[in-house]
N, C-alpha and C positions, 0 to 999 in steps of 0.2 A: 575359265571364269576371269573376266579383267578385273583391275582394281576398284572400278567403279561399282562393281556389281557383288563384293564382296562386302558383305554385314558390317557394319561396324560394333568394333571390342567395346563391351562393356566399361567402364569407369572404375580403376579401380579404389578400393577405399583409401588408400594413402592420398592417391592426388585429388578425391574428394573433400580428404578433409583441407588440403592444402586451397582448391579453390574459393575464392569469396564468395560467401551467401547471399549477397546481395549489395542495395547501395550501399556507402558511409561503412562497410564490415558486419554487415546485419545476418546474422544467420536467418535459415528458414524458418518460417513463424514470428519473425520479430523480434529473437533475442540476438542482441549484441554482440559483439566479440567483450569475453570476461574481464581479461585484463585493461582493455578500453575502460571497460564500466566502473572495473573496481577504483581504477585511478579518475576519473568523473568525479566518483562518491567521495573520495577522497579531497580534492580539490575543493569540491562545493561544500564540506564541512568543515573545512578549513578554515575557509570564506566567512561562515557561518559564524566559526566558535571568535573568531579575529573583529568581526562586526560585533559580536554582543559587547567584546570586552569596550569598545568605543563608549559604551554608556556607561563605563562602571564609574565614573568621579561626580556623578551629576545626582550626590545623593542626597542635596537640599530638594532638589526637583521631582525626585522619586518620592520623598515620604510627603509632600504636596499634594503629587499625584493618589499616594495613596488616602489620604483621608477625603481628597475626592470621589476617588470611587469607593469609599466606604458610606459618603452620605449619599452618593447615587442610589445606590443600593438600599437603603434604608426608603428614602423616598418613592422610590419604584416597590416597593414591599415584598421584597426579596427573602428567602428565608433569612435565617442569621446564620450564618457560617460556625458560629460559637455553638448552636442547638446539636449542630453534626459531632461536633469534634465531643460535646458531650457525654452522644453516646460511645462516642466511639474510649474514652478513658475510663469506661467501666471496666474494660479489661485490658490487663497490660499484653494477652498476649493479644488480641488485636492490634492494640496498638504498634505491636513488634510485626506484624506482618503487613500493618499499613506502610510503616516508613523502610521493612521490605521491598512492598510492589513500587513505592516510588524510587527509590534505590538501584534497583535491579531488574526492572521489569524494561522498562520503558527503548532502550538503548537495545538491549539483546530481543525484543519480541518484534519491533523491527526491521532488523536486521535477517532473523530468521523469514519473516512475512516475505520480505525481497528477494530472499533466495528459494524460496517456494515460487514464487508469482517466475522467476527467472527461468528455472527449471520445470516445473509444473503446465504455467499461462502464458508461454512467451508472448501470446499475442496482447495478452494486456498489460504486460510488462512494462513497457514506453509510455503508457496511458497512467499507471499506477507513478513512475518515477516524475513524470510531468505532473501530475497533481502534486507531489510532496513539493518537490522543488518550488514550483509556486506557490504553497501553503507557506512554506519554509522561509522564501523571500521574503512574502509579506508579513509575517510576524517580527523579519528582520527590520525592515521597516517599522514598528511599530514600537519595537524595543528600541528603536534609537529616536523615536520621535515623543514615545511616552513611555519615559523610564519610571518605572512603579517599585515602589519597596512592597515584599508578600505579606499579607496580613499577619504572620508570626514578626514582623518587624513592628508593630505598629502598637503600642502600647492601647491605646481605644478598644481597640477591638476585643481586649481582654482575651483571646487567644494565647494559645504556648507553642512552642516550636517542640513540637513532639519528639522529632530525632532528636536534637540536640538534648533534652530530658532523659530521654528512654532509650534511643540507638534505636538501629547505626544512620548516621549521618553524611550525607555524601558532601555537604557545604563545612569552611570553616570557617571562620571570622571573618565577615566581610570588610574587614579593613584591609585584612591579611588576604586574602583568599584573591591569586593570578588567574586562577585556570579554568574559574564559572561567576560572570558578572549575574548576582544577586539578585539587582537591580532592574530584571527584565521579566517581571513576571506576567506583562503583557503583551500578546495573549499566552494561553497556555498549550507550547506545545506537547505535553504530556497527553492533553487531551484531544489534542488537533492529529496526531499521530495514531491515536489509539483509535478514531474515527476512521483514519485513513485502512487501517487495517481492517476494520469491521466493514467498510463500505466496499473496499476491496475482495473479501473472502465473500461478501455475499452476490457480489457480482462475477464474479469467476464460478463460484460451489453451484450444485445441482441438488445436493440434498437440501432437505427440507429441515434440518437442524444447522442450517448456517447462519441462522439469523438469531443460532444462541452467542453467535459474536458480540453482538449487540452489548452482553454482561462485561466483556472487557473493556467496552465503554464506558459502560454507566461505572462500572468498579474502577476504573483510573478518575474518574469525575470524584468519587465518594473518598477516593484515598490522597487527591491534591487537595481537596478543602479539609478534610476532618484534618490534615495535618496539617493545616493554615501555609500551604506554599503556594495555595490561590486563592482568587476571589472569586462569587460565580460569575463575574462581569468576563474574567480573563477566557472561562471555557465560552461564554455564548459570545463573543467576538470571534474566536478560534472557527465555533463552529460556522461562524456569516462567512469568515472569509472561504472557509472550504467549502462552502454553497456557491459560491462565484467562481472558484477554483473549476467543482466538478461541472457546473453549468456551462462555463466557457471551454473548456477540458472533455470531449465528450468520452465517451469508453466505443472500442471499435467494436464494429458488429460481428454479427457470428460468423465464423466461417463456416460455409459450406461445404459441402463436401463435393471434389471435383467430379463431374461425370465422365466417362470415354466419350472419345468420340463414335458417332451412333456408325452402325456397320451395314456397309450397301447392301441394298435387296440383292442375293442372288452370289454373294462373296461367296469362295470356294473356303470352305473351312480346313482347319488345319487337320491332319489325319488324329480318327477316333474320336474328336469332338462333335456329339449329339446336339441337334434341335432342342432348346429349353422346351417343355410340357407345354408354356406357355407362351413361346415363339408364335408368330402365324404366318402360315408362307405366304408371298406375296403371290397373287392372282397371274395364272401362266405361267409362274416358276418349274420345270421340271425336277422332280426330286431325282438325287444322286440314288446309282444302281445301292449304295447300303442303305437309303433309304427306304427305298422300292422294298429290301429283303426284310428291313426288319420292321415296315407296315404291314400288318395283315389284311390279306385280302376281303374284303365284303360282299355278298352276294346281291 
């Protein structure tokens, strides 16, 4: 047998894994090479946290802003943000579990969502990161163009600042306070993010209870206001921009599943493999002597 006519060896796993999956370092299905992504994500929140603090000295223009849209809101007849937070100081431990889910939710259930959608959806992984990022931008944008003090700053509004009352508190004096400009509570991405994950899990999931996502929505919506770190103007701007996000942003279609390619009439099959039940031979084909033996004759 020459060399040309000898099979070629299988792949083995080492220099599988060593080979690129694709363009740019793309593995199969769409996910990324990790360490690429992890330092992306890295980078772009950098970016992020360095562009809010840009707004933090501009806090004559922030609390302008805010009694702005607090009369906005009045005039559009808005609920009262005060009716929520209401109910919600009927009980102290609610209220310990509100300024919880703000606290602690927001940051890790992202996080987790990304590393599901990476391993889980790779194909809509790059779909999912392209919408944040662009959601993300543009609230960057927004925070440096309309810096807002949160309605717990705004004496009007007769509101309290719940954490700071009752704990725990993730802000401290914004005079003081380096490491989160106050000052940008518009839009809200508390809310913008918590959409991103519901809108995501119901577009990846197959079951018919994905669309109890939905509650992590509406319960980050009900736990920024009742604890006055929003307004409802900051969530329904959040959510217009991620309507233009996902719009322009589309989600990739489903993959198919590949087919073989279809097998010539009359191929000599490999030994021992059987005609499927619902093969049909082609017209003139003669059947192989083990087919002959194992059809039975008819009279």
């Amino acid at each position: 047998m020459s060399l040309l006519e000898q099979p070629s060896r299988p792949v083995s796993s080492f220099a599988r894994l060593r080979r690129p999956g694709g363009p740019g370092g793309a593995r199969p299905g769409g996910r990324p090479r990790p360490v690429r992504e992890l330092l992306l994500i890295g980078v772009l929140f950098t970016v992020y946290k360095l562009g809010r603090l840009l707004a933090n000295d501009r806090v004559g223009e922030a609390f302008g802003n805010a009694r702005r849209i607090w009369d906005v809101e009045r005039a559009l007849d808005l609920p009262n943000e005060l009716h929520l937070q209401h109910g919600l100081l009927h009980s102290q431990f609610l209220v310990h579990v509100a300024n919880c889910y703000y606290a602690y939710v927001h940051f890790p259930a992202m996080a987790l969502f990304l590393l599901w959608i990476y391993l889980r959806r790779p194909a809509h992984y790059r779909w999912i990161r392209r919408v944040l990022v662009a959601l993300t931008a543009g609230a960057l944008a927004l925070h440096l163009l309309v810096p807002l003090a949160p309605p717990r700053m705004l004496p009007a509004t007769g509101l309290i600042d719940t954490a700071a009352r009752f704990g725990p508190s993730v802000y401290g004096s914004p005079q003081h306070d380096t490491m989160a400009n106050q000052y940008a509570a518009m839009p809200s991405l508390h809310i913008g993010w918590a959409a991103i994950i519901a809108i995501g899990l119901i577009v990846t999931c197959r079951t018919r209870w994905r669309w109890l996502w939905l509650a992590h929505l509406a319960a980050t919506v009900a736990v920024v206001v009742s604890t006055a770190n929003h307004y409802w103007m900051d969530g329904i701007v959040v959510l217009a921009l991620l309507a233009v996000a996902v719009l322009l942003l589309r989600p990739p279609a489903a993959a198919l599943p590949a087919a073989g390619p279809p097998r010539a009439p009359g191929k000599a099959r490999a030994r021992g493999e059987k005609r499927a039940p619902d093969e049909t031979r082609v017209p003139g084909e003669t059947p192989s002597a083990g087919e002959a033996r194992a059809e039975p004759e008819t009279s």
